[in-house]
VEXMAR-793471 format. One record per atom (N, C-alpha, C): residue number from 0; residue in one letter; atom name; y, z, x. Coordinates in steps of 0.05 Angstrom, whole numbers, plus 5000, padded with zeros to 4 digits. Each point is the difference from the previous one (the first is absolute). Layout:
<recs>
REC     k   r    a      v      w      u
REC   NUM   A   CA      Y      Z      X
...
</recs>
This chain:
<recs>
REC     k   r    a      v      w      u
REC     0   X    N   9366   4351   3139
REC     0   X   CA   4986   4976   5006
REC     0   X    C   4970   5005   4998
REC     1   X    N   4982   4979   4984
REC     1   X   CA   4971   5013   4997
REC     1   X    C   4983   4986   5029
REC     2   X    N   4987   5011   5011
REC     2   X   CA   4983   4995   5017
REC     2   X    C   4970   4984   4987
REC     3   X    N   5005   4997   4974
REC     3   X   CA   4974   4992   4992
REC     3   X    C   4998   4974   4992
REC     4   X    N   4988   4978   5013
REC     4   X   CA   4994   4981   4998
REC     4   X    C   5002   4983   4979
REC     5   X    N   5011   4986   4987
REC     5   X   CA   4996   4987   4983
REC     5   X    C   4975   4982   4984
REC     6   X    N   4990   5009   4978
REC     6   X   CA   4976   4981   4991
REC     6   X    C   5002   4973   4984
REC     7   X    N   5029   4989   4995
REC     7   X   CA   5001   4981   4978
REC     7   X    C   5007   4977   5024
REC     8   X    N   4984   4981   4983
REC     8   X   CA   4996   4972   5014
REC     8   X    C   5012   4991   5022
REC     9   X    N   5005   4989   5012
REC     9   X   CA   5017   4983   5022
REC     9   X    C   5000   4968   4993
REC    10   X    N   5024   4987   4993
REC    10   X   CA   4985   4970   5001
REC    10   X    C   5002   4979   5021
REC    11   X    N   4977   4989   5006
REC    11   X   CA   4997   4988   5013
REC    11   X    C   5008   4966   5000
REC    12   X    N   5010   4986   5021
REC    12   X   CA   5002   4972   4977
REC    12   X    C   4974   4999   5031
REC    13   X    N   4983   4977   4989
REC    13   X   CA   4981   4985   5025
REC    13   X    C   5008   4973   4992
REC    14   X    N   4990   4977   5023
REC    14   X   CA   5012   4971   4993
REC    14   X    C   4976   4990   5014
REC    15   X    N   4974   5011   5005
REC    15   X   CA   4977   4974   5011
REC    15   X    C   4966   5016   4989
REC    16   X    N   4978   5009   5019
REC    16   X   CA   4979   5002   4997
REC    16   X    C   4998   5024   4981
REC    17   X    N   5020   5026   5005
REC    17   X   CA   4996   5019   4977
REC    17   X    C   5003   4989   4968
REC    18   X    N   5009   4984   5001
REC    18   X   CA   5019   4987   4972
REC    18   X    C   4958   5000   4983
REC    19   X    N   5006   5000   4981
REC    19   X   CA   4973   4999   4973
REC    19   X    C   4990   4974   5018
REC    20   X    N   4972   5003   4988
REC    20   X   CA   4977   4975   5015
REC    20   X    C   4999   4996   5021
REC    21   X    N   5018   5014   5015
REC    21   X   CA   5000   4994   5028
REC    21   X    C   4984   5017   5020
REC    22   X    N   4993   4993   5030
REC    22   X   CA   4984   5017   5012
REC    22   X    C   5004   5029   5005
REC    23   X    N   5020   5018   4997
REC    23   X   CA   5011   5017   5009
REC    23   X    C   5010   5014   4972
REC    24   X    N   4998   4988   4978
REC    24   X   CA   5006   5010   4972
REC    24   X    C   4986   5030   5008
REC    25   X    N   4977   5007   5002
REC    25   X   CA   4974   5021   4991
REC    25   X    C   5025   5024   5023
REC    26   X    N   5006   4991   5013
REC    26   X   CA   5018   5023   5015
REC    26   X    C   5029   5024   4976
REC    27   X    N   5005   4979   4988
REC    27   X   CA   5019   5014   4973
REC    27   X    C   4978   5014   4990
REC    28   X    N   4981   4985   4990
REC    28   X   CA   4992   5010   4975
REC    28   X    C   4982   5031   5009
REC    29   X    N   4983   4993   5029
REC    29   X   CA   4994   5028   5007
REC    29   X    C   5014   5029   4998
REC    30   X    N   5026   4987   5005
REC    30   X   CA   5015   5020   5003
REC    30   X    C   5016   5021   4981
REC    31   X    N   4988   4974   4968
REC    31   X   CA   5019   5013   4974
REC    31   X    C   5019   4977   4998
REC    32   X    N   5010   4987   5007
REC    32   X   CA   5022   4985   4994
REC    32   X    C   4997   4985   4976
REC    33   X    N   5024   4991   4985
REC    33   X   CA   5001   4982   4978
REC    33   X    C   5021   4987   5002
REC    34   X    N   4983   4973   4987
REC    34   X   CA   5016   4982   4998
REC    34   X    C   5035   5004   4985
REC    35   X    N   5023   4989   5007
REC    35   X   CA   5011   5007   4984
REC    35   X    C   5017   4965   4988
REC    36   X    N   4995   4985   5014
REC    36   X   CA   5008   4978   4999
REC    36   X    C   5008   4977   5018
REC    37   X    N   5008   4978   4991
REC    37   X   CA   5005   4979   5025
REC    37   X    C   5034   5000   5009
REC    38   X    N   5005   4993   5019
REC    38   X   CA   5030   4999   5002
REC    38   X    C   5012   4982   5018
REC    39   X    N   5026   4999   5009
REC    39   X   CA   5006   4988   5023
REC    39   X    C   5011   5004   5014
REC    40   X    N   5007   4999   5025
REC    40   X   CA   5023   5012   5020
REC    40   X    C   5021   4993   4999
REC    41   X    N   5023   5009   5003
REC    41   X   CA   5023   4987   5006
REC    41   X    C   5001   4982   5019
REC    42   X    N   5016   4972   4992
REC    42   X   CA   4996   4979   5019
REC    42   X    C   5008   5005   5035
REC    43   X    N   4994   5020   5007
REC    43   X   CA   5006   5004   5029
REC    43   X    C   4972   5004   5030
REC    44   X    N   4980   4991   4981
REC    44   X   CA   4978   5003   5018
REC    44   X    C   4988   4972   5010
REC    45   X    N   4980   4998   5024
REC    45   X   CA   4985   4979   4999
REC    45   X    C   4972   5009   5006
REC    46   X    N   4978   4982   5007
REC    46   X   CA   4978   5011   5001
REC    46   X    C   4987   4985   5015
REC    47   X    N   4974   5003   5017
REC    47   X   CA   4987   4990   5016
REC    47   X    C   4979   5002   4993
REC    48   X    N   4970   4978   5008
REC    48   X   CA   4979   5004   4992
REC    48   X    C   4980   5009   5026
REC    49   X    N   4989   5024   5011
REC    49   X   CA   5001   5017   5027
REC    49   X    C   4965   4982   4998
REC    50   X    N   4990   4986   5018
REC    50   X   CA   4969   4998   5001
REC    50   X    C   4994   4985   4979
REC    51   X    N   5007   4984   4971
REC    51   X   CA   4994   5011   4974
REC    51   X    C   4982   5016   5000
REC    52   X    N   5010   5024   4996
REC    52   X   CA   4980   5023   4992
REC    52   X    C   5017   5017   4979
REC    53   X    N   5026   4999   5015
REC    53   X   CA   5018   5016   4976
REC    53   X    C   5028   4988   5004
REC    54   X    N   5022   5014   4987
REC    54   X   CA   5027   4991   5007
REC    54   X    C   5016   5019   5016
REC    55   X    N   5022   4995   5010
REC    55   X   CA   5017   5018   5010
REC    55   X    C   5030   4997   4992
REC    56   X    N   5014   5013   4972
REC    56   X   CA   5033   4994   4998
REC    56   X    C   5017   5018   5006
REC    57   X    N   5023   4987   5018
REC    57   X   CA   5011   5007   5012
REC    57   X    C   5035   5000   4981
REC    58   X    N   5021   5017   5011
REC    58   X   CA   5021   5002   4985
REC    58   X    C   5020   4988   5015
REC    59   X    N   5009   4976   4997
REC    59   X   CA   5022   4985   5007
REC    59   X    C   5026   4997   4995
REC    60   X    N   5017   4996   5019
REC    60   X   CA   5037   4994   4998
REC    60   X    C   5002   4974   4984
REC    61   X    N   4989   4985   5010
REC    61   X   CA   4996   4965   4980
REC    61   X    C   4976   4989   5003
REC    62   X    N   5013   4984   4975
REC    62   X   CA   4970   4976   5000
REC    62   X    C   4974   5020   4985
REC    63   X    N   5006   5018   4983
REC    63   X   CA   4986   5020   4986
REC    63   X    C   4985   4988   4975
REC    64   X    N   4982   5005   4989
REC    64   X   CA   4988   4989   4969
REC    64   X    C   4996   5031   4977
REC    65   X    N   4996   4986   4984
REC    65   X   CA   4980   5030   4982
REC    65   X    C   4976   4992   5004
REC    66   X    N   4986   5019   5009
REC    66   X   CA   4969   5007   5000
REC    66   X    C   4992   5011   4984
REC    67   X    N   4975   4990   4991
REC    67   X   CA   4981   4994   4971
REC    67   X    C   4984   5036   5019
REC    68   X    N   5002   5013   4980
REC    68   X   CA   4981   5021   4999
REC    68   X    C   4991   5020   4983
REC    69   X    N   4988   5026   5014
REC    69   X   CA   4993   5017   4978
REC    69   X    C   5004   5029   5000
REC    70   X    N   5013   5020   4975
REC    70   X   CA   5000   5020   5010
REC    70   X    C   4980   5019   4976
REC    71   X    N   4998   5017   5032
REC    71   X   CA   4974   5023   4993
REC    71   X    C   5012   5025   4991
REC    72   X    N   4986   5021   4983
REC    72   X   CA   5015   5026   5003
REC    72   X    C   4981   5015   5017
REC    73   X    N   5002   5012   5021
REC    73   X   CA   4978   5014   5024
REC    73   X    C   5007   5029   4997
REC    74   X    N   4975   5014   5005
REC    74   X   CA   5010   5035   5002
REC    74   X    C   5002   5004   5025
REC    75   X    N   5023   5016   5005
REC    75   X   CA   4999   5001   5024
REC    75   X    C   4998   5005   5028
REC    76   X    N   4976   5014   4996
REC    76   X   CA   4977   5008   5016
REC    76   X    C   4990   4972   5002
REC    77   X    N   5000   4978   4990
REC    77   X   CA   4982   4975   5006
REC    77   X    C   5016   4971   5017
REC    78   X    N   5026   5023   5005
REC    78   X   CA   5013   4972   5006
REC    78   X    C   4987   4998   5035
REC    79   X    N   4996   5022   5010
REC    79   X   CA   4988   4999   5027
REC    79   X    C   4973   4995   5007
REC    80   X    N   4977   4994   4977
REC    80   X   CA   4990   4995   5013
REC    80   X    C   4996   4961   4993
REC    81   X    N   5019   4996   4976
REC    81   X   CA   5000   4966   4998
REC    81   X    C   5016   4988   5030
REC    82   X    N   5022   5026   5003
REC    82   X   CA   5006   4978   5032
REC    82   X    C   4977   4997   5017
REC    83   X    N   4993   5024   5003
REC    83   X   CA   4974   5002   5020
REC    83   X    C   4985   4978   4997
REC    84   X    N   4997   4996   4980
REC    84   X   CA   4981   4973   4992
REC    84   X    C   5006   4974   5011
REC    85   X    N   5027   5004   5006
REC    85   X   CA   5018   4965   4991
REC    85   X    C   4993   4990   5030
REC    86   X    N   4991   4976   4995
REC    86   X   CA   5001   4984   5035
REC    86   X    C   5025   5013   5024
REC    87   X    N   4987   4987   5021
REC    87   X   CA   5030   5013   5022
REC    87   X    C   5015   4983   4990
REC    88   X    N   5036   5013   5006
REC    88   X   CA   5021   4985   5004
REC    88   X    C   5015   5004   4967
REC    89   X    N   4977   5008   4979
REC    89   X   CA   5022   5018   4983
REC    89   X    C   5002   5014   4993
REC    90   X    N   5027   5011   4982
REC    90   X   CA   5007   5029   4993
REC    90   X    C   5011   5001   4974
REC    91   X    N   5010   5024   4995
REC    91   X   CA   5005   5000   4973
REC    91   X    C   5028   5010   5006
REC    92   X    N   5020   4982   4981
REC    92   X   CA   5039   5006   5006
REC    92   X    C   5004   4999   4988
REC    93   X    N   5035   4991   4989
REC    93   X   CA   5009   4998   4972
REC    93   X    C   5004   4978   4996
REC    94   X    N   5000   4983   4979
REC    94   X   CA   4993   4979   4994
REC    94   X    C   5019   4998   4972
REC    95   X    N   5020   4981   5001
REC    95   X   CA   5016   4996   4972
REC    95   X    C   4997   4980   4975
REC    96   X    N   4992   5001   4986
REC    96   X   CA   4995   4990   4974
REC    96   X    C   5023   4983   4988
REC    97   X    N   4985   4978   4987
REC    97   X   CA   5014   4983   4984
REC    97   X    C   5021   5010   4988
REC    98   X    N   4996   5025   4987
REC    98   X   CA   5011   5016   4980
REC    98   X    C   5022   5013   5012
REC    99   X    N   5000   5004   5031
REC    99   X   CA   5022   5010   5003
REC    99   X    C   4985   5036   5012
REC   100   X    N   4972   5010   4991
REC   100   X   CA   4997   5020   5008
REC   100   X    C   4981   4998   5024
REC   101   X    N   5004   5026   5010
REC   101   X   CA   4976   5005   5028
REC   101   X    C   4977   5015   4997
REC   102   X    N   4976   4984   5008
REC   102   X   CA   4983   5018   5007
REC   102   X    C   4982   5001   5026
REC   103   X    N   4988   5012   5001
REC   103   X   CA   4977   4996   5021
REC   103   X    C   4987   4975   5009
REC   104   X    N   4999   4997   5021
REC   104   X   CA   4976   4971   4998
REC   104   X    C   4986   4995   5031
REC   105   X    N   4990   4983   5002
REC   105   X   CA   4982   4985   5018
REC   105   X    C   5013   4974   5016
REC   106   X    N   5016   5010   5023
REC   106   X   CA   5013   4985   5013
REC   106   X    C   4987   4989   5028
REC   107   X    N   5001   4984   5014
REC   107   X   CA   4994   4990   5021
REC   107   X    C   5022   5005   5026
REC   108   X    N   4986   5015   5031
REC   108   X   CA   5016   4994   5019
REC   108   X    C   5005   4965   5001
REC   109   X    N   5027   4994   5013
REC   109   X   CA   4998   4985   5008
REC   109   X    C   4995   4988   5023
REC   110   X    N   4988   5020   5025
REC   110   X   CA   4987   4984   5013
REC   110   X    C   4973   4996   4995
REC   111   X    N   4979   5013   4975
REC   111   X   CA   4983   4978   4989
REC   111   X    C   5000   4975   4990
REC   112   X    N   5031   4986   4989
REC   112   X   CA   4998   4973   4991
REC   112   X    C   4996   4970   5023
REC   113   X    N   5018   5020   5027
REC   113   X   CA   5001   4984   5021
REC   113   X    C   4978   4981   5003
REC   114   X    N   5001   4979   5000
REC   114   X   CA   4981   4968   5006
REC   114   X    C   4976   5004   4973
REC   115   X    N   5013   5010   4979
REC   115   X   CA   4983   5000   4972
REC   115   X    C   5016   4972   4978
REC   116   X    N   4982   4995   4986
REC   116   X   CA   5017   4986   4974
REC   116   X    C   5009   5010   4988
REC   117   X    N   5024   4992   4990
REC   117   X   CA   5023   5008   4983
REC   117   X    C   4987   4981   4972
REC   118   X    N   5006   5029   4980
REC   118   X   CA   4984   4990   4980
REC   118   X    C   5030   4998   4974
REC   119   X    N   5022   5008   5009
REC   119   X   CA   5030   5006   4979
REC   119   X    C   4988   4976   4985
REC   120   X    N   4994   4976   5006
REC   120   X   CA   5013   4982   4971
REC   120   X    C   4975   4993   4982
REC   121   X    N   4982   5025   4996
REC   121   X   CA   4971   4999   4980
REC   121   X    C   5013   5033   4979
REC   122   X    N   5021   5016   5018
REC   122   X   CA   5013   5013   4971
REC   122   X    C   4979   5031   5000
REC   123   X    N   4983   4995   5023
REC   123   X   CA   4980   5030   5000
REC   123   X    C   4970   4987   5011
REC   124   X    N   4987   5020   5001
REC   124   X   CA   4968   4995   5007
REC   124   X    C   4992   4991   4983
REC   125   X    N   4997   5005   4976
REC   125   X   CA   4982   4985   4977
REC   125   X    C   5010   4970   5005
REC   126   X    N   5028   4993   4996
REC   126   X   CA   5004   4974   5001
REC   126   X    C   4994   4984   5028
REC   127   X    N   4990   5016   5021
REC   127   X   CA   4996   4989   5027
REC   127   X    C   4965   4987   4990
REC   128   X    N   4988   5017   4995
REC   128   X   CA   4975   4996   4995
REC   128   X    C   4993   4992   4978
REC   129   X    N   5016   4993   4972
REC   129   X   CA   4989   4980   4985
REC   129   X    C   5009   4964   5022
REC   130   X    N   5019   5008   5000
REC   130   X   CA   5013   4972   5026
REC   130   X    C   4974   4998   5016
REC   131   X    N   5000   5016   5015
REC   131   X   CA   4977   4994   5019
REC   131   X    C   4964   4984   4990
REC   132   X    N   5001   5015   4979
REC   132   X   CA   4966   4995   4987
REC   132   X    C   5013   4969   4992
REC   133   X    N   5024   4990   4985
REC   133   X   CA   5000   4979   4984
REC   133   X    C   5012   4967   5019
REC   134   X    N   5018   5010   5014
REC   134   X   CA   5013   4996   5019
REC   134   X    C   5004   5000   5024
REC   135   X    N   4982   5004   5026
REC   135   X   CA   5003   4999   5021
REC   135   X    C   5020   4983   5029
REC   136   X    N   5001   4977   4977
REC   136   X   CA   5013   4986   5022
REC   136   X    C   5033   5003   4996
REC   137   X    N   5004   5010   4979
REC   137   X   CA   5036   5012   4989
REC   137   X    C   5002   5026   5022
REC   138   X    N   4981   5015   5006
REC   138   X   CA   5008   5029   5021
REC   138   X    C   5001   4985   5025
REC   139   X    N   4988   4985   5005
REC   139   X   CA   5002   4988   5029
REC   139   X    C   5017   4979   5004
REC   140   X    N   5020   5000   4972
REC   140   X   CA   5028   4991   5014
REC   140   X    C   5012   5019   5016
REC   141   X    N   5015   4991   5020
REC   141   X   CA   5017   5017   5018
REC   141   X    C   5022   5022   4972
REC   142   X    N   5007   5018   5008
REC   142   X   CA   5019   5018   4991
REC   142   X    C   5027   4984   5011
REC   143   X    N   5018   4991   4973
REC   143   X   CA   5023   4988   5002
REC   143   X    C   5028   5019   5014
REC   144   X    N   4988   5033   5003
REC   144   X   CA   5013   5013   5012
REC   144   X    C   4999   5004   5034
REC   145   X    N   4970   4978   5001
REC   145   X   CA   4994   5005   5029
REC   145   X    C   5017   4984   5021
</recs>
């Protein structure tokens, strides 16, 4: 068994402020990371919008969607200090893909979502926040799950 660390990528999927253009992007990119493309989750997650400041998705029994996101390739020396980075309340777990595969990702406790908006039916952060800039009074319908 080798004791020696591995150097080849880790991938990351992210689903809010790390994602490109976003506030928290410069945290990948410090670190070496590359882009490797967009993807989606397997329909078993939902998501919350924490403060809007960022999101938090969570992995659910029902009532699940696919989440609009992105995955990174990270070295892995950098995956600790992007958690370090990440607001309180998330972490990095396994997270299942559209596709059927697993990788890494950026999950939310759930007792951060507690008395937050539920953002599931915008499909991810980007779609929360084009909604939001275009649309305001569609998020401040009640959640039909509420």
């Amino acid at each position: 068994m080798s004791t020696t660390p591995s150097t080849a990528p880790v991938l990351l999927a992210v689903n809010g402020t790390l994602m490109r253009g976003l506030e928290l992007n410069a945290n990948l990119l410090a670190v070496g990371a590359t882009f490797r493309g967009e993807a989606r989750t397997a329909p078993v997650y939902r998501i919350w919008s924490i403060n809007d400041g960022h999101p938090a998705m969570l992995r659910v029994k029902a009532g699940g969607v696919a989440v609009e996101l992105e995955v990174w390739a990270v070295p892995p020396a950098g995956l600790a200090a992007i958690l370090l980075a990440e607001p309180p309340g998330l972490s990095i777990g396994k997270v299942l893909l559209a596709d059927g595969s697993e990788v890494l990702g950026v999950l939310g406790e759930p007792i951060l979502c507690q008395d937050q908006r539920e953002i599931t039916q915008f499909g991810g952060w980007r779609g929360y926040l084009k909604a939001k800039d275009g649309r305001e009074s569609e998020i401040l319908t009640p959640n039909p799950r509420e």
